[in-house]
N, C-alpha and C positions, 0 to 999 in steps of 0.2 A: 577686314577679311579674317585677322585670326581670332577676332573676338566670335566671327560667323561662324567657324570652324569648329572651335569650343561649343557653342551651345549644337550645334547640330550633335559632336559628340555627348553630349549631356543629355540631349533628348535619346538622343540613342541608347544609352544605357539606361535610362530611366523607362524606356520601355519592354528594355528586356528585363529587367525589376521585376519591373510592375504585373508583365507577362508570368514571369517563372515562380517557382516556391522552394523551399529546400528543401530536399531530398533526403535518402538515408538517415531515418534516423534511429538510435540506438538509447536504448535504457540499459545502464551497463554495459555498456557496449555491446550488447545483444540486440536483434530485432523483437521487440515484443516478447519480451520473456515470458513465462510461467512461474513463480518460483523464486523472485528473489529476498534478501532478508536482510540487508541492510536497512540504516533508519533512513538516509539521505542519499537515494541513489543519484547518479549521475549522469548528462544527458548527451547526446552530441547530435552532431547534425554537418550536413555537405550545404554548401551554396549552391544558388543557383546556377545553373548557364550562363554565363554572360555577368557574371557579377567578380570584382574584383579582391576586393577589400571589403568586408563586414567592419561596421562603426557602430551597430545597436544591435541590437534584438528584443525582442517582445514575444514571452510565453503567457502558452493557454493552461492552464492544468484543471482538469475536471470541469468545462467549462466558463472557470472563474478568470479572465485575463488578468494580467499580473502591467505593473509600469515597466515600460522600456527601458533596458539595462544598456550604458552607452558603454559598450566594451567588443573587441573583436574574438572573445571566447568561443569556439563552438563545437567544442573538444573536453570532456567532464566538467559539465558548467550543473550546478548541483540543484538539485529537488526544490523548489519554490511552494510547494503547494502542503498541502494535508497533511500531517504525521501519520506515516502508516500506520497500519494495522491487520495481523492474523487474515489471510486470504484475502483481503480489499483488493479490489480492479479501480484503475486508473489510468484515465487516456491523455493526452498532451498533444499539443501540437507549436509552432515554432512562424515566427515572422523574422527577416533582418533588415536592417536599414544598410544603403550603401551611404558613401562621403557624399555623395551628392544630396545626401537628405530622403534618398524615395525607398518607400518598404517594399518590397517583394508582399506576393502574395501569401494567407498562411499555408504553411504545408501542410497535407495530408497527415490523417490523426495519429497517434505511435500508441500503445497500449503496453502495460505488465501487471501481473498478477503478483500481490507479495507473497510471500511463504508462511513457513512457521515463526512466528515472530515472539510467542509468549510463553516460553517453554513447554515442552513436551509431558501431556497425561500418559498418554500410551505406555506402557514395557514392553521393552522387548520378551519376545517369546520364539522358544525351541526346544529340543525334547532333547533327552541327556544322551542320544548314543546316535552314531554318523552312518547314516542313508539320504536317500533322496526326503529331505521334508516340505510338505507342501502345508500349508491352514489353513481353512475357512471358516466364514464368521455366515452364520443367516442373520438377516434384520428386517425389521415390521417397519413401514413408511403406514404411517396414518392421513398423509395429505399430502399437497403437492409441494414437491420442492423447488424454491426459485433457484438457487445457488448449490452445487454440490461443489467438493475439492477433496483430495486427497493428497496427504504428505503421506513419503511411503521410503524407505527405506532399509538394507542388507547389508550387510558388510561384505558377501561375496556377490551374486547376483541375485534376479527375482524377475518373477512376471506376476503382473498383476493380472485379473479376469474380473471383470462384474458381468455378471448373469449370463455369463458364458462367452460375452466378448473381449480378446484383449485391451486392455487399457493403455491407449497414446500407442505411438508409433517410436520410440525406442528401444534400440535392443541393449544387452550385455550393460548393464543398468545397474548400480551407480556406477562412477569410474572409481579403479583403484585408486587405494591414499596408503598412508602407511597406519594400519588400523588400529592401533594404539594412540594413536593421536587424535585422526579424526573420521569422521565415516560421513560420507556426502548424501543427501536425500532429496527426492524430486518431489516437484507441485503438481497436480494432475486435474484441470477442470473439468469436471465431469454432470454438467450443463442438463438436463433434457434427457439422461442414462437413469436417472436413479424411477425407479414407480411404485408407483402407490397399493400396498400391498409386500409382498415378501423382496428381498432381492439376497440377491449373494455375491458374496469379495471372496474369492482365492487368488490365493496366493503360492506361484512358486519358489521353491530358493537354490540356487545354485552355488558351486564351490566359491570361483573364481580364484580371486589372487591369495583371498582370506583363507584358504582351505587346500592349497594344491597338493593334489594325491599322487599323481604316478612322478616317479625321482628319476629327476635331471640334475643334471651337471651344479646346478645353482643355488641348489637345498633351499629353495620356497618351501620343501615339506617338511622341513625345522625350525621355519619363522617366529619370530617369537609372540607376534599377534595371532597366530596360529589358535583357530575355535573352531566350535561347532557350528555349522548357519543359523541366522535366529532375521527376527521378522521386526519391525516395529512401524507400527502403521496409526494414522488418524485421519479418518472421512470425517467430514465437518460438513453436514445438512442444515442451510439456511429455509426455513419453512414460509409458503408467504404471508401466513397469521405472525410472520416475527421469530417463530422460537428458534431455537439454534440446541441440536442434536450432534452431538460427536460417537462414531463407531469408533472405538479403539482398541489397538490390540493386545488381550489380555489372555489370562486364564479362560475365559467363557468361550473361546474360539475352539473346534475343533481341527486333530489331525488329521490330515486328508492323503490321499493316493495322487502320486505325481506319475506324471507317464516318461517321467527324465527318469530311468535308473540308475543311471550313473553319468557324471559330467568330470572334465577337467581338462584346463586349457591348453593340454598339449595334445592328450592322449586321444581327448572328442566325447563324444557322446555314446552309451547304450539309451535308447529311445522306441516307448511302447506308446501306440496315441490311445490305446483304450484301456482308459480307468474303469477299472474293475472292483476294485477293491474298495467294503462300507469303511466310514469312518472311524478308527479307530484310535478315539480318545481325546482328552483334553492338552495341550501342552504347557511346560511351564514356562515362570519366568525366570530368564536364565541370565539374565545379563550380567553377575555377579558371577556365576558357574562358571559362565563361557568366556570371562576375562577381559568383558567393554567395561569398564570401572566410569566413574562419574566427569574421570580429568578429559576422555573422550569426547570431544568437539563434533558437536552434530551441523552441518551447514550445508547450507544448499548447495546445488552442484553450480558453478556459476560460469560452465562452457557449453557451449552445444553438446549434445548425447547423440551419443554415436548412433545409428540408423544405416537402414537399406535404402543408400542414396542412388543407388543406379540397378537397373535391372539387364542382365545380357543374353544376350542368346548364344547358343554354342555353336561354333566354328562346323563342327562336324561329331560325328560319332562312329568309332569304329567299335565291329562286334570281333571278340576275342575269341569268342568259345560261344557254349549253348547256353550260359548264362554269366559269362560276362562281358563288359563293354567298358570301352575308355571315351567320354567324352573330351572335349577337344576345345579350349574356348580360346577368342582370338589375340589374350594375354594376358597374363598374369596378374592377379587381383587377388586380395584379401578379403576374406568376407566367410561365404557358403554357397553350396546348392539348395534351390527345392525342387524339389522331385513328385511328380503327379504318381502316386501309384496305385497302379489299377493292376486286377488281375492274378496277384499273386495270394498264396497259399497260406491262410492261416496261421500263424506259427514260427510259418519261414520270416531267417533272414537274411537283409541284405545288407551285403558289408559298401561303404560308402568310403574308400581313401583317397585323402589331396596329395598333389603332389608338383614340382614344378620341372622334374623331367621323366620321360620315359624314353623307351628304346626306340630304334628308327621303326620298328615297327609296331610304335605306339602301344608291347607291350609292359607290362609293371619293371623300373629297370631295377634288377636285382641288389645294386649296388648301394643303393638309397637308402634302403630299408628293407625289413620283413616282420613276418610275427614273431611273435616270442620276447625271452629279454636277450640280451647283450647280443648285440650281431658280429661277432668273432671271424674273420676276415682269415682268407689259405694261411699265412703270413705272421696270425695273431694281432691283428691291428683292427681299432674301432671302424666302421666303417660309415660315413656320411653324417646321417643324422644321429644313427644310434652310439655317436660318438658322445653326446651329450644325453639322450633321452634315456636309460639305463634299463629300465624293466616297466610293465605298465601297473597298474592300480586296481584294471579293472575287473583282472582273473577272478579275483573273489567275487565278482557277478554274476560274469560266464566264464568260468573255469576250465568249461572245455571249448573255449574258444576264445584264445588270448590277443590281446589284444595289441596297439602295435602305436605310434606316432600319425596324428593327425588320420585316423582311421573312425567313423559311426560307424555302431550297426543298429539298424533300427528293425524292430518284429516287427511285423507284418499283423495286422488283422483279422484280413482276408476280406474286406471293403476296399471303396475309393476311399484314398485317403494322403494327405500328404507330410514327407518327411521336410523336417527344418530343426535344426540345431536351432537352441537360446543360450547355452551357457559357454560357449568356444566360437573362436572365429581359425579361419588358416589361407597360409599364404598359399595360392596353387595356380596354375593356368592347364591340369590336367585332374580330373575324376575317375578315378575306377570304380566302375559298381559290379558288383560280384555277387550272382546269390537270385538275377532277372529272371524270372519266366516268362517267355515272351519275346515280343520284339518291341526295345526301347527306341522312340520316336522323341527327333527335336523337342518339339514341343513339350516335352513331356519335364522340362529340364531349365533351368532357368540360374542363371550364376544370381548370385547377390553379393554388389558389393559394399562390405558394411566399411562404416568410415567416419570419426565425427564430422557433425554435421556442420565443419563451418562455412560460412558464405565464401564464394568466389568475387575477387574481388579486382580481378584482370586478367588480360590475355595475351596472348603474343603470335605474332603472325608476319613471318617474309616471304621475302621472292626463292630461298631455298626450302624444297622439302625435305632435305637431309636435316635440317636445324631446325624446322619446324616439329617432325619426327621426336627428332631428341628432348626437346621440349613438354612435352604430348609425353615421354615415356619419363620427364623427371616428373612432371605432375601426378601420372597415377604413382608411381615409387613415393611421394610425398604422401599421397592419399592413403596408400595401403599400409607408411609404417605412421598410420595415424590414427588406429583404428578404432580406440577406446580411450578418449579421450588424453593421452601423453603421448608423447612423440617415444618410436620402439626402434631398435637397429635392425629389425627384422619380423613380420608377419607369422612367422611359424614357427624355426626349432625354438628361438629364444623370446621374444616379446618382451625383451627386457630394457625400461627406457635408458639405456646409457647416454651419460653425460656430454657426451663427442662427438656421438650422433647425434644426437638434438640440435649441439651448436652448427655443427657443419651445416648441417639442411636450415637453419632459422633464417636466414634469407632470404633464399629459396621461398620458405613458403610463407612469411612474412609481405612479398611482396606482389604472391598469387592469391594468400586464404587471408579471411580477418582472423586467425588464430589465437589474437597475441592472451586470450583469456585462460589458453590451454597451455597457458608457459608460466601461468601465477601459482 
């Protein structure tokens, strides 16, 4: 009887084996990167359902099966296959044997793209004096290209555009480092975009952490990696005759009109969408000027990139006046608005401020903040935010219209057209928009909330919705001080990662997000 007992359990798990395959799997612990640049990445992998104890495995890499490894490893088990090389694609896939001797079936294929692996042709380039700089490069495609990629990186931010369309779905792009050190760059396959005949790369650049202008509390605007923004980029066109063609970014790039006037991460954006203005000129190479020296460590970024993970809709909208309005959303998030704007007036604009309280009657609460510098209190005491945030940066833009703490303003056209921040994210669950002709409709209004992009990786759910709730509001609070890749004590006045707050919350989100690559 118990010898019966035994095999019927034996066959039972040998055909949930045999049924199932393993799941999750990660190169670097990422799904499917873009972009990595080690020589010998590392693999992992989940068991099946129903499987206990792993005693083998058996990998696929590029089609070529490898012999079965007798080990229960399935947690950074290392690269078997190919020496990489400069942009190469490489798929894998994974088999395990239980103790009972039966393999599971193979899993589903896992894929990564390598990076820059063979140092960098490119220079950096940027032009000697601090405005919004944007480059473009033209280039001639004489045939079809099988393979495009782009390595591309800034030591503050950037958006990249090929022939008018954004490139990849990340925003606020690399994550900060401390840029004397090292400055992080991304992989971008760019497949079936490139054509035959002209195309164009712009490029925008933004402050970020490398450049911060308006002064707070923390003197980021005396850092001592403290530069100009500068560019360095390489497209790498595989042809399918063979040849292999590199755009890089040099002196033969022109400077270009950015429709970001002014950016930085506290103050927000001045934002014009209609480039107007011809090219004006060639830029240099600056990387010696602007203070990235050679000991600068250039490496791929090797966590998720922060993105518009979730799209909301607004609670409500109440009108203030005959052109202003506070939207309303149903809680507090880090991120931005886009804003449909139709209808308004050439020229005009409109002021866009976050915020995460107002007054019971939803208007601006006086107390928070205002325009101007120092907010000097009956009493002589800082008040709120402008306890840290000191005076703004961006008077010398618009001088007659000063600017203030997590406040855009964006011109107007006089088209459809729509406003979105690239180079600032802010902590709010309210909008004032100031400046509407018209009547602003839901629709019209969409929160984003940006956030790196790591995998969820569980859930929690009882019979209370009081602790269900709480749950549901530690997870967005996780999300939103996580917004650009390091963990921050806060979305808006500071975004500064302190050491205390990261450890407190690593738990936390350790046991909700796969994060652990944005702790290295």
């Amino acid at each position: 009887m118990k010898r019966a007992v035994l095999t019927i359990v034996a066959l039972a798990s040998a055909f949930r084996c045999a049924a199932g395959m393993p799941v999750g799997l990660t190169t670097e612990y990422q799904e499917d990167p873009v972009g990595i640049d080690v020589r010998v990445p590392r693999l992992s992998w989940q068991l099946p359902d129903g499987m206990v104890r792993q005693c083998g495995y058996q990998l696929e890499t590029d089609g070529i099966e490898h012999s079965e490894v007798q080990s229960n490893m399935q947690i950074g088990v290392l690269w078997p296959g190919e020496q990489l090389k400069t942009a190469s694609r490489h798929t894998w896939r994974v088999r395990v044997r239980d103790e009972g001797g039966w393999f599971s079936d193979w899993s589903a294929p896992a894929s990564f793209v390598v990076g820059q692996m063979d140092g960098w042709q490119a220079v950096w380039i940027g032009h000697g004096y601090d405005n919004q700089p944007a480059f473009e490069k033209c280039f001639a495609v004489t045939g079809r290209v099988d393979r495009a990629t782009l390595f591309i990186t800034a030591p503050g931010y950037y958006e990249a555009r090929l022939n008018g369309t954004k490139v990849g779905d990340k925003v606020l792009d690399p994550s900060p480092t401390q840029f004397d050190k090292r400055v992080r760059y991304s992989t971008y396959v760019l497949d079936g975009k490139i054509r035959v005949g002209t195309n164009v790369l712009k490029v925008l650049l933004g402050h970020g952490w490398y450049r911060v202008g308006a002064h707070a509390a923390w003197n980021f605007d005396v850092a001592k990696w403290r530069g100009l923004p500068k560019l360095l980029a390489e497209l790498r066109l595989e042809y399918a005759d063979g040849r292999v063609e590199k755009i890089l970014s040099d002196t033969t790039w022109r400077v270009a009109d950015s429709p970001v006037l002014y950016d930085d991460i506290r103050e927000g954006e001045i934002i014009r969408n209609d480039d107007h203005k011809p090219l004006s000129g060639n830029p240099d190479a600056m990387a010696r000027e602007l203070g990235l020296s050679s000991r600068v460590k250039i490496e791929a970024q090797n966590h998720p990139a922060a993105k518009v993970c979730e799209e909301i809709a607004p609670e409500r909208i109440v009108r203030l006046g005959d052109d202003s309005w506070m939207v309303v959303f149903p809680y507090n998030l880090a991120g931005w608005v886009r804003l449909a704007v139709t209808g308004q007036d050439k020229g005009s604009i409109l002021r866009i401020r976050y915020d995460e309280r107002v007054n019971a009657d939803f208007t601006p609460a006086a107390h928070t903040w205002k325009y101007g510098r120092r907010n000097i209190g009956e009493r002589g005491e800082l008040r709120m935010i402008d306890e840290h945030f000191v005076h703004p940066d961006s008077a010398r833009v618009l001088p007659d219209d000063p600017g203030a703490f997590q406040l855009d303003r964006f011109i107007c056209s006089g088209a459809d057209e729509i406003y979105e921040p690239r180079f600032t994210w802010n902590g709010f669950r309210y909008v004032w928009i100031k400046g509407w002709k018209g009547h602003l409709r839901k629709d019209q209004v969409t929160g984003c909330f940006v956030r790196t992009a790591f995998r969820k990786i569980s859930s929690f759910e009882c019979s209370d919705p009081d602790f269900n709730m709480l749950h549901e509001m530690a997870d967005r609070s996780y999300k939103s001080n996580f917004t650009d890749g390091y963990p921050t004590d806060c979305p808006h006045r500071e975004k500064n990662g302190w050491t205390g707050d990261a450890q407190l919350a690593l738990e936390t989100g350790l046991w909700n997000f796969e994060a652990q690559d944005s702790y290295v």
